[in-house]
Structure formats: structure tokens, C-alpha cells
N, C-alpha and C positions, 0 to 999 in steps of 0.2 A: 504494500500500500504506500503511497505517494507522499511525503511529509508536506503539513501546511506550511504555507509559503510563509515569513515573517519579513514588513517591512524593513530597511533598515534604516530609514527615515524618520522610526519613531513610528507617528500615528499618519504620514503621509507614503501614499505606494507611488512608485515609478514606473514610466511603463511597462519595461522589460518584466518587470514584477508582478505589474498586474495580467501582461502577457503569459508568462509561464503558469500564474492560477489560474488562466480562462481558458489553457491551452491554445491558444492564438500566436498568430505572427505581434508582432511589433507595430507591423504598419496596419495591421485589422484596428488596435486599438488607438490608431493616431486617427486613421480615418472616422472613427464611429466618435471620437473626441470632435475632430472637427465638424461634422456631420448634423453633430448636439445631440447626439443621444447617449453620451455617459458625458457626466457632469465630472468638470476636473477644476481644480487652484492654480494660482501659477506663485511659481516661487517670487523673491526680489529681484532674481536671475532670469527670471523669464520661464523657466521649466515647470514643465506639467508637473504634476501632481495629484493622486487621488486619494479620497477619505473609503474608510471598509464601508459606511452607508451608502455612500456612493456606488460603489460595486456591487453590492448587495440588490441596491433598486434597478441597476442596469445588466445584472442579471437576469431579475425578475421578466425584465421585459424580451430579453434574448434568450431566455430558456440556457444559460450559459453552467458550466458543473461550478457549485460553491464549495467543494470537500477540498479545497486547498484553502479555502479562507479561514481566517481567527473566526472562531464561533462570535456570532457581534453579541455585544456589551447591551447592558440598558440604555436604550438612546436617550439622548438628555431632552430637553426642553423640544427642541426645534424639529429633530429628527424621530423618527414614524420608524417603527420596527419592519423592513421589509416580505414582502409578501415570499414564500416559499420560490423558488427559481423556478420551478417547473409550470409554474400562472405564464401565460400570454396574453397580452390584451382580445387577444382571437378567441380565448380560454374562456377570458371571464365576460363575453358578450355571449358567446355560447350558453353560459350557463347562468345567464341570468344575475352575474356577480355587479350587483352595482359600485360596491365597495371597493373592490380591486381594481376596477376600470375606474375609478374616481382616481385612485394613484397611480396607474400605469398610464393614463391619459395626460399629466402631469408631468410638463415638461422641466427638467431640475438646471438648466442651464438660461443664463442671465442675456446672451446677444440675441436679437434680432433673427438673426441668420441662420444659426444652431434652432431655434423653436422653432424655423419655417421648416426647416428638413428635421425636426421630431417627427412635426406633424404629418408632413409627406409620408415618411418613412413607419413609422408607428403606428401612428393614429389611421392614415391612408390606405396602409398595407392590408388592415385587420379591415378595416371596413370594405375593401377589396373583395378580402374573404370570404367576408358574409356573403355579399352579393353574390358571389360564385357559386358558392356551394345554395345560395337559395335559386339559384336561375338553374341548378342540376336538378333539381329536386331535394337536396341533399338538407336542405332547412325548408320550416312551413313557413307561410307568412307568418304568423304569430312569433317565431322564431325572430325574423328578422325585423320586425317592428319592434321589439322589446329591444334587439341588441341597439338600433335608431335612436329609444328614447335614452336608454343609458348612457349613449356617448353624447347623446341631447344636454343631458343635465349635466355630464362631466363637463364638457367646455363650455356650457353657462357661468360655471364658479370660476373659470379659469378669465374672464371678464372681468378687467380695470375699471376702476371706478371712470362714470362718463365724464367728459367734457365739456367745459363749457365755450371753450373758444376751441382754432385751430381749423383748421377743412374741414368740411365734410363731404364724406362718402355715403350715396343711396345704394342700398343692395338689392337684389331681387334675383328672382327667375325668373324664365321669359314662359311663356303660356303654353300650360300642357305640361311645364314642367314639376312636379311633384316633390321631386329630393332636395330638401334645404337645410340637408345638414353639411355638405359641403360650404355653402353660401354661410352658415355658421364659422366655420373656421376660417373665410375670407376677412370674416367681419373681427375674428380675434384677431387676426396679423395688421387690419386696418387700427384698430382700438390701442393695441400695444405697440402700434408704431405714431402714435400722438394726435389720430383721427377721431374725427368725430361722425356718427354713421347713423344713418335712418334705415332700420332693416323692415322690409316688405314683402319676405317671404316667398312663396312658390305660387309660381302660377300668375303672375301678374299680367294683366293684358297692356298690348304695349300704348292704349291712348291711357290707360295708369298712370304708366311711365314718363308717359311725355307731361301730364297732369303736375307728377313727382317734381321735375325738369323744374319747371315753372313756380313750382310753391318753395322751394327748399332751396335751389341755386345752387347745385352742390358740384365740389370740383369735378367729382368722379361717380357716375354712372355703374355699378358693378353688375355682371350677369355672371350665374353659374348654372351651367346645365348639363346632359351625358352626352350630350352630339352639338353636332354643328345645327343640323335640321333646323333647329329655331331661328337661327340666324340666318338663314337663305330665302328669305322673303320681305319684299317690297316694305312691309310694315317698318317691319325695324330698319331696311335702310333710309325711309324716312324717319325715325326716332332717330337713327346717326345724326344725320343733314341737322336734324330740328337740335340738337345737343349742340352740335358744331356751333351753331349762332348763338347757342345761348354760354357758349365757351365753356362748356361739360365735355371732358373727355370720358369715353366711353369702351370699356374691359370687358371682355369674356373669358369665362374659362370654366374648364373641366378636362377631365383626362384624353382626349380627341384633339385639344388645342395645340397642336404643333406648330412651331415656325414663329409667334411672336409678335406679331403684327399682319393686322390688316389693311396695312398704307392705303392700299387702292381704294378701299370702302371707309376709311378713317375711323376705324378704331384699332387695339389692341388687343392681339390675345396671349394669356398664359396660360399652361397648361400644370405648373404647380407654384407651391406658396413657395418655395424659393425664389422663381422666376419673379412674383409679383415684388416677394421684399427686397428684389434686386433694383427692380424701376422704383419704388417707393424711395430706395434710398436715394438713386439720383434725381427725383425729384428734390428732395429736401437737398440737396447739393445743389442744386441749381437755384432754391429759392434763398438759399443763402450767398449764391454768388450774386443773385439780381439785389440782393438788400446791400450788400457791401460794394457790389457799384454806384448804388444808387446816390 
């Protein structure tokens, strides 16, 4: 049997370290660090660094072996005794765990960038899942509407407190469209990157929309759907045209959105929340270059 690993850091692990307890390469866990799905410190020196909570929880979500960790301690104040390794967010939507998809939904990394690729990759992948296995047969409906509400309510709580100044962003779906838990998660990466957002759910018809356009004046326009379909008719490329004038730029996205733009029809697409908090942030690069020339 394999001896548990011991920091020699004290109470901080280094890669190599936490590589040889997860049985992983080195670069598995530089990537899933940069990625933001395991939460790391960085020295005065600039080097990583991980806590045994920390491993513990990103574990849980990678199904990773813990028999080379320190059995963890009582966690103090702040930290939550992690869920057993063997839970998957796929796990506990399966089976109805609102509890454990409350903390594997729970992204433990502080940028931007890292929480857009948890949720790609995490929260994305599992909700993926479902869909798969319910479009096989392999889940009833009821199945998959339970696992919908539970990650419903998990990234409700994961929701900043609102705004009162700063842009805002309108979300919606465009009509016929039904799934607006994706359109949930647009609207956390809008919220946590200093937005302010009018969310309008699924199914919206597009003279709504344009209604929306008009009462709110809002930078940004956001559409989430499973296809294109919505988007290839007259309607909405008059809701484009009508946004244009009213100087609303206007985002689609969902997993079908390849390529990034739609110059010729003047809006934009992204196809995940990386992509979006990539433009988001040159936006805010650029509104801070026009104020500092100004």
C-alpha cells in the first residue's frame, strides 16, 4: 500500500505533490489550476500552492483517489468538510442531492476567468449529461427536471448582491425557446463581472424584446438558446437593425455558436462563458481607455 503523501510546506502542497497524491502528470494539475477548477494560493514568490481543503473539494468534483491525503482535520470556521471523492456533480443531480450540488456547483477560485471555465467545464459538462442520457431514454422527465431545479437554486445563491449603477444587461430566450438555465449562468458571469441585468427568461417573443430595447436602454441584448434556428428569421434581424439604432449590442449563445461573430448580421456570438468573459473584459479595457483619453 502506497504511503500518504506529506506536505513539506507545512500546511501548503506543491504541485509535484499534489500530482503524485492525485496520481496525475504535473501539467494535469497546472492546467485544471489555471482552468479554475482546483483552487490554489500563491506564494510572495509567485508559486502555487494548495490547502488539503482545497484538494479535498476538487477531488470531490473529479472523482480523483484521496488515500494518499492526510485524513482532513476539523475545518475551522470558513471551510465545509468535503463531500466523499466518489460524488460528481452528474452524481448528485442524478440523485436528487440538492446538498452536494449546492457545493460542487461552487466555484472556490477568486478570477473572473477561472469561474467562467468552472462553469463550462463543471457545471456545463454535468448538465450535458443529463441531457444525454434523458434524450437516450436513459432519464425520465421527472429525472431531468429535478436535476434543472437543483442547479436552478445552486447558482441562484451563487448571485452578488444587485446593482445599483454600472451597464446593464437584458437576458432572454428567443421564442420556443424553453431552457433558461443556461441564460442563468450568462447572467452570473454578467453580475460578477460589475453588470447590472434585467433577466426575462425563456420564450420571449421578439416585439418583447424590442418593447425590452426601449424601456431599459441596456448596453447588451443577451440571447441563449440550443441552435441557431431562432436566429435565422426576418424577426430578429429586425430586432438586430432596431438595437443597432438604439446602440444595444446584441449576443447569442449556446453550444452550436461557433466562430464568434456575426459581422455581416451585426451581432455576436459565443458559444461558452469563457468566450463571453473574454469580450466583457475588453470591453471594460476599452471603457477605461475612452475615460482616460477623454
Amino acid at each position: 500500500m502506497a504511503e500518504r503523501v506529506s506536505p513539506r510546506g507545512g500546511h501548503l502542497w506543491t504541485s509535484a505533490e499534489v500530482a503524485h497524491a492525485f496520481r496525475v502528470g504535473v501539467s494535469s494539475i497546472k492546467r485544471w489550476t489555471d482552468e479554475g477548477e482546483l483552487e490554489s494560493v500563491r506564494t510572495p514568490g509567485g508559486h502555487r500552492r494548495y490547502t488539503l481543503p482545497a484538494l479535498y473539494r476538487f477531488a470531490s468534483i473529479r472523482s480523483l483517489p484521496t488515500e494518499l491525503l492526510p485524513p482532513i482535520e476539523q475545518p475551522d470556521l470558513f471551510e465545509e468538510v468535503p463531500l466523499p471523492a466518489g460524488i460528481t456533480l452528474y452524481d448528485a443531480l442524478r440523485f436528487g442531492d440538492a446538498d452536494a450540488a449546492r457545493k460542487l456547483v461552487t466555484p472556490h477560485v477568486d478570477s473572473l476567468v477561472q469561474r467562467a471555465s468552472f462553469l463550462d467545464r463543471v457545471v456545463g459538462d454535468a448538465l450535458r449529461e443529463i441531457g444525454d442520457r434523458w434524450e437516450r431514454g436513459e432519464l425520465g422527465v421527472d429525472e431531468e427536471h429535478r436535476a434543472s431545479h437543483i442547479v436552478t437554486e445552486a447558482v441562484e445563491r451563487l448571485r452578488p448582491r444587485s446593482r445599483r449603477d454600472g451597464p446593464t444587461a437584458v437576458l432572454a430566450c428567443p421564442p420556443d425557446e424553453q431552457h433558461d438555465l443556461p441564460l442563468r449562468l450568462v447572467r452570473l458571469m454578467f453580475e460578477w463581472a460589475g453588470w447590472r441585468t434585467e433577466f426575462l427568461g425563456a420564450a420571449l417573443p421578439w416585439l418583447s424584446a424590442r418593447a425590452a430595447i426601449d424601456r431599459v436602454e441596456p448596453a447588451i441584448l443577451a440571447f441563449s438558446a440550443r441552435s441557431a434556428e431562432p436566429f435565422q428569421c426576418h424577426d430578429f434581424d429586425n430586432l438586430v437593425s432596431h438595437s443597432a439604432e438604439r446602440r444595444t449590442t446584441v449576443i447569442v449563445g449556446g453550444g452550436w455558436a461557433r466562430g464568434g461573430s456575426g459581422a455581416e448580421k451585426g451581432y455576436l456570438r459565443f458559444r461558452t462563458l469563457r468566450g463571453l468573459e473574454k469580450w466583457l473584459r475588453g470591453l471594460r479595457s476599452d471603457q477605461r481607455t475612452m475615460k482616460a483619453s477623454a
